[in-house]
Structures are given as structure tokens and as C-alpha cells.
C-alpha positions as CSV (number, residue, x, y, z in Angstrom):
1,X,91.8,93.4,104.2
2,X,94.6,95.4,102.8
3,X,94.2,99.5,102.6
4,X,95.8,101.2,99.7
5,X,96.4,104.8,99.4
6,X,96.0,105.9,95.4
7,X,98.2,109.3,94.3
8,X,98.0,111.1,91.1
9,X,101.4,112.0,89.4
10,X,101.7,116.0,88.8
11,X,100.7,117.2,85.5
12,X,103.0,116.9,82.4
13,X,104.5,120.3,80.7
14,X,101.1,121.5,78.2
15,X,98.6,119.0,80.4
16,X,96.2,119.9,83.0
17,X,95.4,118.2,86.0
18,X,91.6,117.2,84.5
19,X,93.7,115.3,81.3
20,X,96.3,113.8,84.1
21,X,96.0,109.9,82.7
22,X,94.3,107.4,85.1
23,X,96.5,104.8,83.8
24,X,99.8,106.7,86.0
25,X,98.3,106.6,89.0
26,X,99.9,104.7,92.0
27,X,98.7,102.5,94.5
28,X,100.6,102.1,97.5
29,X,99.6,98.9,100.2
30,X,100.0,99.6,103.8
31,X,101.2,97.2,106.0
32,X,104.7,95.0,106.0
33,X,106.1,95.2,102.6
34,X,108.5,91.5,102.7
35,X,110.8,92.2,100.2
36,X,111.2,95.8,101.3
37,X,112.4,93.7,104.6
38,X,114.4,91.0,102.9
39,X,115.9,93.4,100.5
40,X,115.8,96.2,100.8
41,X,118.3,98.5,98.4
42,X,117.1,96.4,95.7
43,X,112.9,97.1,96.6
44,X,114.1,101.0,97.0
45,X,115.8,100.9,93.4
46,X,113.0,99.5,92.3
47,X,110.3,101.5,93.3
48,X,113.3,104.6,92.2
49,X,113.4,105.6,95.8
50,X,117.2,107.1,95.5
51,X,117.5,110.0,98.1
52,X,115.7,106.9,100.6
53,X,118.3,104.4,99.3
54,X,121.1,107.1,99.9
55,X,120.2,108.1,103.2
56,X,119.5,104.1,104.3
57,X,123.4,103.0,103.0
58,X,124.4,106.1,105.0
59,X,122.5,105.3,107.8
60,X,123.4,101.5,108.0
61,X,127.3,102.1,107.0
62,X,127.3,104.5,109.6
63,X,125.8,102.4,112.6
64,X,127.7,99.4,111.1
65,X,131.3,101.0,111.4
66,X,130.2,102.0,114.4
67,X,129.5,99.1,116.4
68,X,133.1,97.5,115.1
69,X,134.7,100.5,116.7
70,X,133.4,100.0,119.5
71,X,134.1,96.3,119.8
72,X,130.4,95.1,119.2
73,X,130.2,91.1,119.1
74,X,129.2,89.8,115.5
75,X,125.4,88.6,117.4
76,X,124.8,92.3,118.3
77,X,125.7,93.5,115.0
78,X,123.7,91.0,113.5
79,X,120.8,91.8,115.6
80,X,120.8,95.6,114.5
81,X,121.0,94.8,111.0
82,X,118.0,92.4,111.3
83,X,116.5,95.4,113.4
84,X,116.7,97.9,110.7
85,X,115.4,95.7,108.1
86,X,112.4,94.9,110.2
87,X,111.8,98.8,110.3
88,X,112.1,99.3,106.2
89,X,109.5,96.4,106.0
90,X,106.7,98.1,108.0
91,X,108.2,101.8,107.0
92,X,108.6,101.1,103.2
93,X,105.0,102.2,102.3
94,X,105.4,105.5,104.6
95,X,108.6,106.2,103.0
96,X,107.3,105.9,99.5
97,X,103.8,108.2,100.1
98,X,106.2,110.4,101.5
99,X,108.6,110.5,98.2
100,X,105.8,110.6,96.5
101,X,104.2,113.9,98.4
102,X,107.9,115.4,98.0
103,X,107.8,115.0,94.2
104,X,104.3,116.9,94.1
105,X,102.3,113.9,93.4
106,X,98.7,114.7,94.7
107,X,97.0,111.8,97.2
108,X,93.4,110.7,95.7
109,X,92.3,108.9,98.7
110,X,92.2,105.6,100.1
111,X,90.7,102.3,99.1
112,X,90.2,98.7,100.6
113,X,90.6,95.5,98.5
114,X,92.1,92.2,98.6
115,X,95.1,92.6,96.5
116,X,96.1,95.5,94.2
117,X,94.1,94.2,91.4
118,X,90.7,94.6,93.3
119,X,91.7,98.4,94.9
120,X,92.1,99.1,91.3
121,X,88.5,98.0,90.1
122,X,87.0,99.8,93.4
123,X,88.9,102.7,93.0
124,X,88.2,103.6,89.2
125,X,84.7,102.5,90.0
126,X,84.6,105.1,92.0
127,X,86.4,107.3,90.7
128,X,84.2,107.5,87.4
129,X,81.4,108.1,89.2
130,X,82.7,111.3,90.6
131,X,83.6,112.4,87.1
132,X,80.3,111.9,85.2
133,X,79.0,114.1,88.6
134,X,81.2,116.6,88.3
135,X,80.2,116.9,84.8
136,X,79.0,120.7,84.5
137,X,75.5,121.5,84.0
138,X,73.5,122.3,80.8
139,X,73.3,126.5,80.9
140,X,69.5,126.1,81.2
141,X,69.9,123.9,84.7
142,X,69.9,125.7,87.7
143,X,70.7,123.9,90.8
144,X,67.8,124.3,93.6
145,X,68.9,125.8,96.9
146,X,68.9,123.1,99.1
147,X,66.5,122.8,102.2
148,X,67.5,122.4,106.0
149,X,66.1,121.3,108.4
150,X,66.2,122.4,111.8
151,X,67.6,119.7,114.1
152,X,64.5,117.5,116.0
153,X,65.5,118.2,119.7
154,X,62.5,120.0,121.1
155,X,63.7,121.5,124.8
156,X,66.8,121.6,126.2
157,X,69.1,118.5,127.1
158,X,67.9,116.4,130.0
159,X,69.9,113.6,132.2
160,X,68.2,111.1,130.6
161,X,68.4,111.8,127.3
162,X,70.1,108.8,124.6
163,X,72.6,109.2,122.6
164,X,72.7,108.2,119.1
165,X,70.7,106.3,116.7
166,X,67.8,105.7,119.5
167,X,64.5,106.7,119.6
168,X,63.8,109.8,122.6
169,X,63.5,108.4,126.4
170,X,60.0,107.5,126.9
171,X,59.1,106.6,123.4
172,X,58.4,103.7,121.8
């Protein structure tokens, strides 16, 4: 099942972070991203990834100029090519969170559905939840102190002791 990250756009000039509109928030699949592999300059203009798109015609310009200097058969240079395409498709959603991170967008968190549509539903779900929590309290609310425990071992650790959800050695 496909994992998407979620990342909230900065706020706009006279907005705070609390009014940021749910409605521009962006969910990025992980995983191979196809068209990012079959095309990739036009996915990057797309998704307005121009210092990616920049740095990938340098990039490929580069490494393609430089295998006909040095008298690279057309197979080989076709083989790189495909090479580097295969690397945008499973890099495209790395390279995105990452433009995203350098234009201060802020990451939310992750969520699992099975297409964007459903990560949506889950996430604002979710995500509305935590907002009628983090509601502030009424003035006349105090919030009780909570109580720890202290932890259940009784003695110190033995060779035979289990570990994890099971019940103490000996015990039924």
C-alpha cells in the first residue's frame, strides 16, 4: 500500500501558521514515479521543480557530450540515458520533499492509502481530530496531574526472564 508524506506550505504575508489552508497542502507518493522516468523535464516542470530541472539538463548534457568525446558507442550512450531516467523515477519523490523542505514548507507526517484520494480522507481525518484536541481549555478546567506508575518488575533481572508482551517465567 502506497505511503505518502503530507507538507504544509509556509504561511502567506498577514497569515499565521494556525489559518495556513488545508486545501494547499501537498501529498507526495513514495515509490517509482513513471512518468517522472518516461519524462522527465516535462514531470519536473510540472510539479515547478526548476533548480531540479536545471541541474538534471546540466547533468545529462554534461555526461552526454562526454561520452561522444570519448568515442562512446551509441548502445552505451543509450544505456546511460535509460540509466539516469530509471534514477529520476525512483528519486522524483525525494527530490520534490526535498524542494519542498528548501522552500520552507513544513512536513505534517506520513499517511498510508491506496491512492492519493484515500491518503487524503485518512489524513484530514486525522488531522481534525488533532485540532478539536488541541482546542484550549475553558479557564475554569484544570488539567489533573497525571499518575505513574512504577514499572511491575519486582527484583532484579534474572537469566530466565521473557521479553516482551509475556506473562513472568513461572506464571500462568
Amino acid at each position: 500500500m502506497p505511503t505518502f508524506t503530507v507538507h504544509e506550505p509556509p504561511p502567506r504575508k498577514g497569515e499565521t501558521t494556525s489559518e495556513t489552508s488545508p486545501e494547499r497542502f501537498v501529498f507526495v507518493r513514495d515509490g517509482f514515479h513513471f512518468w517522472a522516468f518516461l519524462l522527465t523535464p516535462v514531470w519536473l516542470l510540472v510539479h515547478r521543480l526548476w533548480f531540479i530541472l536545471f541541474c538534471y539538463l546540466v547533468v545529462t548534457i554534461a555526461i552526454a557530450v562526454g561520452l561522444k568525446l570519448m568515442g562512446a558507442p551509441p548502445s552505451v550512450e543509450t544505456v546511460v540515458m535509460l540509466l539516469i531516467a530509471l534514477l529520476m523515477g525512483f528519486e522524483a519523490p525525494t527530490l520534490w520533499r526535498w524542494n519542498l523542505t528548501r522552500r520552507k514548507w513544513k512536513a505534517l507526517g506520513f499517511v498510508v492509502g491506496d491512492d492519493a484520494e484515500m491518503a487524503e480522507r485518512h489524513f484530514y481525518a486525522q488531522w481534525a481530530d488533532r485540532q478539536t484536541e488541541a482546542a484550549p481549555p475553558s479557564p475554569s478546567f484544570t488539567p489533573a496531574v497525571p499518575a505513574y506508575s512504577t514499572p511491575v518488575r519486582r527484583g532484579p533481572p534474572s537469566g530466565s526472564d521473557v521479553i516482551g508482551l509475556f506473562p513472568e517465567p513461572g506464571q500462568r
